[in-house]
C-alpha positions, 0 to 999 in steps of 0.5 A, spaced: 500 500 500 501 507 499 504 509 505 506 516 505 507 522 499 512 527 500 511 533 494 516 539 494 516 544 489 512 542 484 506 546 481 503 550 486 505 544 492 511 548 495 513 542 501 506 537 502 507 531 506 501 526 507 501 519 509 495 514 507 491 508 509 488 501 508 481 502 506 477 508 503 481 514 502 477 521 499 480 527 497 476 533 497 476 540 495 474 545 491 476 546 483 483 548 482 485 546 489 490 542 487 486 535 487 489 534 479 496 536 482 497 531 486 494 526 481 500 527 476 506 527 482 502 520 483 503 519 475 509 521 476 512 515 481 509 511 477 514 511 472 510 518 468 512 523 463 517 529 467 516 536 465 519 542 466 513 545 466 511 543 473 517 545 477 514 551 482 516 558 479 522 560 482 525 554 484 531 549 480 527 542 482 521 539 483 522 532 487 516 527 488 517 522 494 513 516 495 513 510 500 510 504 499 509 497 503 510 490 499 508 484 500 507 481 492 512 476 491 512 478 483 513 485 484 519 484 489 522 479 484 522 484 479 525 489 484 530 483 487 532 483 479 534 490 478 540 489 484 536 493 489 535 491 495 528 492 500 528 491 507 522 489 511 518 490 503 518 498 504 520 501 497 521 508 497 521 511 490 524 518 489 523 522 482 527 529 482 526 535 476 531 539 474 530 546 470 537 545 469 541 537 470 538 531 468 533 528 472 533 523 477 530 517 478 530 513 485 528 506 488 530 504 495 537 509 494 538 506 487 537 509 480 532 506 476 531 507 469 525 511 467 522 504 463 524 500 469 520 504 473 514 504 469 514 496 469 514 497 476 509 502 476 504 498 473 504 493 478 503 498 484 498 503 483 492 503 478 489 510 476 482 510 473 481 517 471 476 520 466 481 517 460 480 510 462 472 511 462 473 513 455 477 507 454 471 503 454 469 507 449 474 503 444 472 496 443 479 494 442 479 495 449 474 490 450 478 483 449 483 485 455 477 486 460 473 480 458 480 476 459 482 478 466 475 477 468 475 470 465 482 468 468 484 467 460 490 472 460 494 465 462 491 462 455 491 468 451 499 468 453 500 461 450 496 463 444 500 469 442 507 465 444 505 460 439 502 465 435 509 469 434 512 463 433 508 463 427 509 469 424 517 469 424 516 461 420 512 465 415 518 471 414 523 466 415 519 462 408 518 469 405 525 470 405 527 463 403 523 464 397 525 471 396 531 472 395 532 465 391 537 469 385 540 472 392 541 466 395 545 463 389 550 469 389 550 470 397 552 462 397 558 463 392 561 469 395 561 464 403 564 458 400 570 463 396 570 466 403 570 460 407 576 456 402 580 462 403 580 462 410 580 455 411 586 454 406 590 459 410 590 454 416 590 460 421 591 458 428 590 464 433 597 467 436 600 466 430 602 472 428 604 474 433 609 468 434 612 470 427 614 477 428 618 475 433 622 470 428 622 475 424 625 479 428 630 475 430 632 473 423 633 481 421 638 481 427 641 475 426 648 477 425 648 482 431 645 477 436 650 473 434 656 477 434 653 481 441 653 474 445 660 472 442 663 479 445 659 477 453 662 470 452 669 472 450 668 477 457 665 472 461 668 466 460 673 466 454 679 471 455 684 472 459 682 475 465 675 473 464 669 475 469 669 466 471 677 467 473 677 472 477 670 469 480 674 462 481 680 466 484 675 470 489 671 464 491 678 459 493 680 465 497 673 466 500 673 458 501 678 458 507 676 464 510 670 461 515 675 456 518 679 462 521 673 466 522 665 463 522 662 469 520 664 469 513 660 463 512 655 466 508 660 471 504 664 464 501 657 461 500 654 467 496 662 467 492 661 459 491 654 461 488 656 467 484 661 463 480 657 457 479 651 462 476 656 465 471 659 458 469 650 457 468 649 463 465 656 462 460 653 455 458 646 458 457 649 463 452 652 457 448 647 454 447 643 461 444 648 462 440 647 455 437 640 456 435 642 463 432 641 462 424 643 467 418 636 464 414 634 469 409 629 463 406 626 463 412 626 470 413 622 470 406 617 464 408 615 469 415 615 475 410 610 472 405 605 468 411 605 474 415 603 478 408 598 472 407 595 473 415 594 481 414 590 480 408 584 476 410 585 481 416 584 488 412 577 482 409 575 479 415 577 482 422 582 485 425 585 479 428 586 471 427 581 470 433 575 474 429 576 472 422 576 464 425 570 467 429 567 470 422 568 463 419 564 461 424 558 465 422 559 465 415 559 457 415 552 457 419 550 461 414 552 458 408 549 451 412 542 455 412 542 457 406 544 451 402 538 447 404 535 450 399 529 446 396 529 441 403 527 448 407 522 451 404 519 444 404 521 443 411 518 449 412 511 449 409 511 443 414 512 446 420 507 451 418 502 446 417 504 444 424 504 451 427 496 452 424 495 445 427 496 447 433 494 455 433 487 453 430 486 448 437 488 454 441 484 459 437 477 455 438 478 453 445 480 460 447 474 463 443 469 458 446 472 459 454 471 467 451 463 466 449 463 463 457 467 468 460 462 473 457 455 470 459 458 470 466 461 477 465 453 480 462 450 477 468 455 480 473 456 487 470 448 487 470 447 485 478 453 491 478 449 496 475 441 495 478 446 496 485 449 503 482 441 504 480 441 502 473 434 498 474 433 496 467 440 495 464 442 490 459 449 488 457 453 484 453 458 482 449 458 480 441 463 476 438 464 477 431 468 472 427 471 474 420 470 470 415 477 467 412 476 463 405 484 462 406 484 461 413 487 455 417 482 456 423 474 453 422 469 456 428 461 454 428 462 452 421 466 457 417 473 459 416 475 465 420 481 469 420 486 469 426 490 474 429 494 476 434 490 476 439 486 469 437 480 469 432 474 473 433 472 481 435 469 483 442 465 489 443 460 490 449 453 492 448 449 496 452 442 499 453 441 503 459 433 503 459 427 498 457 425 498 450 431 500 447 436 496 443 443 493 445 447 498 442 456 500 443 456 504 448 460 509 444 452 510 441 448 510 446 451 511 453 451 517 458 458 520 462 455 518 468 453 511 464 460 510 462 463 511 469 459 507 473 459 502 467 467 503 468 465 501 477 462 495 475 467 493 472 473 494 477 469 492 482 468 485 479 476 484 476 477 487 484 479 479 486 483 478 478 486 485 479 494 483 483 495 492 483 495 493 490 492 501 490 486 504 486 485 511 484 479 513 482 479 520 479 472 522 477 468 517 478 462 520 481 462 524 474 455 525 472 452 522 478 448 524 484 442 522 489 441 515 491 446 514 486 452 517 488 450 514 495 451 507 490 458 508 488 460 510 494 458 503 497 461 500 492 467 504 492 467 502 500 466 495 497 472 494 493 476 498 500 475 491 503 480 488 499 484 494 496 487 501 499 483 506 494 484 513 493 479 517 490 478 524 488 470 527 488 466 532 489 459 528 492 458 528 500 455 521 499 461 518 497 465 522 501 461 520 507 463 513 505 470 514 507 475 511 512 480 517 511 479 523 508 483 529 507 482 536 503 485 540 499 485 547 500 489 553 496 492 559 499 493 565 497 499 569 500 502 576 497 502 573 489 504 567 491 499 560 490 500 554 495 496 548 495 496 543 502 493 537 504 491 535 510 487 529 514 480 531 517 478 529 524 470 528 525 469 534 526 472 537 520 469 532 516 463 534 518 463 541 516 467 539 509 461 534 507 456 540 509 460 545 505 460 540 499 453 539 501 450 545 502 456 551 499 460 555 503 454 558 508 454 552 513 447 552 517 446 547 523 441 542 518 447 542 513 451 540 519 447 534 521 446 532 514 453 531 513 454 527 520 448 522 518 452 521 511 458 519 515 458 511 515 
């Protein structure tokens, strides 16, 4: 649930905190209070589109803190696989607006991406607004509602799984078939390439290795001669360095009898000598494989030459161009099966049409049950919300498809992403009136309780956590603004809700209720929020029911409508 709000320069809110509960949560106020406002920083917690716009004249940055407490494990998985650690299920989420630096965004300390937010976001707050009723204006919108109140999400996932799959071996076919002429040339260009590389026989280091024989062989002479001077110096010559050694350490070898403490300069003259004698012998030995080669010199020179072409042709080192190898042999592989793969491939789309026609037809036949059970649901919803002689239901147009893979009640129908079929819910608000889209027939205030009747419903299928219902009493009033409050209460049993009205009776509903109220101070506007006590509640409630002259009757109304 949503804890707390922090909002500090942002619109006309210059530092407001407030802290929500479980239940029934109303925000009151007059028009221009700044009800809305708090709406786009909760938008904005949840991952919306940061303006500029709303940073409060006169301040650099605008920042919007909210607290949360989680207990779902997928949205804690989800957190867990950013790398961001949550502590006793508290997720604070802090989004920072600059006029002039990049702006920031925060989970638990951490940054986050906008998008990740956003993914996040969808699974903590659901905010309905006089958009959403809207929405149901739009038939396209229909398929997604009916499926989550039929629990089908799970089947229409399956469906869709295999239905990309489908589609890719479709493009895949297409391509084949294409670009035939393409392909024969594509093929001969990869085994020029391939033979080209294969006959060079590469082996990862290789270069590396013959540029130092390279090296070796041009200063061949030099080496050889520079080697015959330290061996002259140090073993060879009269006087050699290994003489003078042998000299110090017979000398050193007899001194410890005398005195013991020259015990370990004799050993270090002993080891002195032997190391010279080592390294005199290690020299010798160089020497003899120093050669004066000018046919191996020419053979390194031309390999070397042979490595750097494929090189400028395929990548900058021995390791890439095998690796290009590699990718260009798996290419050629696919594109060698040729006539074998497209027949190959007309089978497997056989198969795929198979089994996407079995998913298609079962998810279509739990749809019309899903909607019976819907139509009779949403019906019961809105007699409650005082819509007596309500009609609803749902109509499933299936296209006809003489082409088509998936037969329906007889008759080949067209399949698409979202199974077979077209569903649009129908409504007739009064007897003797045809069912009708609700975009031809239906009220706002229709419309938003049409919208109540469906959230209350999806109430147990919907994980969200947090409800915000911004104008749902659009339209309403009476015994049926007193309805919706009563549902709304409903669905508080379950859900923590937020809701934004102008209605007494739904505010009388309220387990929490706050207020929105904007100051004026010299030329400077502020809006605050503040949680109401029982009294206060009364003379708020009074005031919505009666203006702003509140007389004693007003004010016993207002305590009678408080539940």
């Amino acid at each position: 649930m949503l804890q707390e709000i922090r909002i500090t320069n942002f619109a006309i809110i210059e530092n407001l905190a407030i802290e929500f509960h479980f239940g029934l949560n109303v925000l009151t106020g007059e028009t221009g209070a700044g009800k809305s406002i708090i709406l786009d920083a909760l938008n904005l917690i949840l991952g919306g589109r940061a303006d500029t716009d709303t940073i409060r004249s006169g301040a650099s940055t605008a920042t919007v803190e909210a607290c949360f407490t989680l207990d779902d494990p997928q949205t804690l998985a989800m957190i867990a696989d950013l790398g961001i650690d949550v502590d006793n299920g508290e997720v604070i989420i802090k989004r920072i607006i600059s006029s002039s630096e990049k702006n920031r965004t925060y989970l638990n300390n951490s940054n986050l991406t906008v998008a990740a937010l956003s993914a996040i976001g969808d699974r903590l707050i659901d905010i309905h607004g006089q958009h959403d009723h809207q929405s149901l204006l739009h038939p396209e919108t229909h398929v997604d509602l009916l499926d989550h109140y039929g629990r089908l999400m799970q089947n229409r996932a399956e469906f869709q799984e295999h239905y990309a799959a489908y589609q890719k071996t479709l493009q895949t076919l297409k391509q084949i078939q294409t670009h035939q002429g393409e392909r024969l040339q594509r093929q001969d260009l990869l085994n020029f390439q391939i033979d080209e590389i294969d006959k060079a026989g590469l082996s990862v280091g290789e270069d590396d290795g013959l540029k130092s024989e390279k090296n070796k062989l041009n200063h061949a002479e030099k080496l050889h001669q520079s080697v015959q001077n330290i061996l002259d110096t140090l073993a060879d010559a009269d006087g050699s360095v290994l003489e003078l050694l042998g000299r110090v350490d017979r000398e050193l070898q007899g001194l410890p009898e005398i005195d013991p403490a020259l015990e370990t300069q004799a050993q270090r003259g002993q080891t002195a000598y032997l190391e010279a004698q080592e390294l005199a012998e290690e020299l010798r030995d160089y020497q003899k494989t120093i050669e004066f080669n000018p046919a191996r010199l020419e053979e390194i020179e031309d390999r070397l030459a042979e490595i750097n072409g494929l090189k400028r042709k395929y990548g900058n080192d021995i390791a890439t161009i095998l690796e290009y190898r590699e990718t260009i042999g798996q290419e050629l592989a696919t594109l060698s099966l040729g006539e074998e793969s497209i027949d190959a491939l007309k089978e497997e789309i056989k198969t795929q049409q198979k089994a996407l026609a079995g998913l298609a037809v079962e998810l279509a036949k739990q749809r019309e049950q899903a909607a019976e059970k819907l139509k009779k649901a949403v019906e019961k919803e809105l007699r409650d919300l005082n819509m007596k002689h309500v009609q609803f239901s749902v109509r499933f147009v299936y296209e006809t498809d003489a082409e088509g893979f998936t037969t329906y009640k007889n008759k080949k129908t067209r399949t698409h992403a979202n199974g077979i079929g077209e569903i649009e819910f129908l409504f007739s608000p009064n007897p003797g009136e045809d069912l009708r889209p609700l975009a031809k027939i239906a009220s706002g205030g229709e419309i938003s309780r049409v919208m109540l009747a469906l959230k209350s419903i999806l109430n147990e299928q919907d994980p969200v956590p947090v409800m915000v219902f911004d104008e749902v009493d659009s339209g309403i009033s009476g015994s049926v603004a007193e309805k919706v409050g009563t549902k709304l209460k409903k669905i508080a049993e379950q859900k923590q809700i937020l809701c934004i009205t102008h209605l007494p009776q739904i505010a009388g509903m309220a387990d929490s209720h706050y207020r929105v109220h904007k100051t004026v101070s010299g030329k400077r506007t502020r809006s605050t929020i503040i949680e109401l006590d029982y009294e206060h509640r009364v003379e708020e409630i009074a005031r919505m029911s009666g203006g702003e002259t509140i007389t004693e009757t007003t004010l016993k109304h207002a305590r009678e409508m408080i539940k």
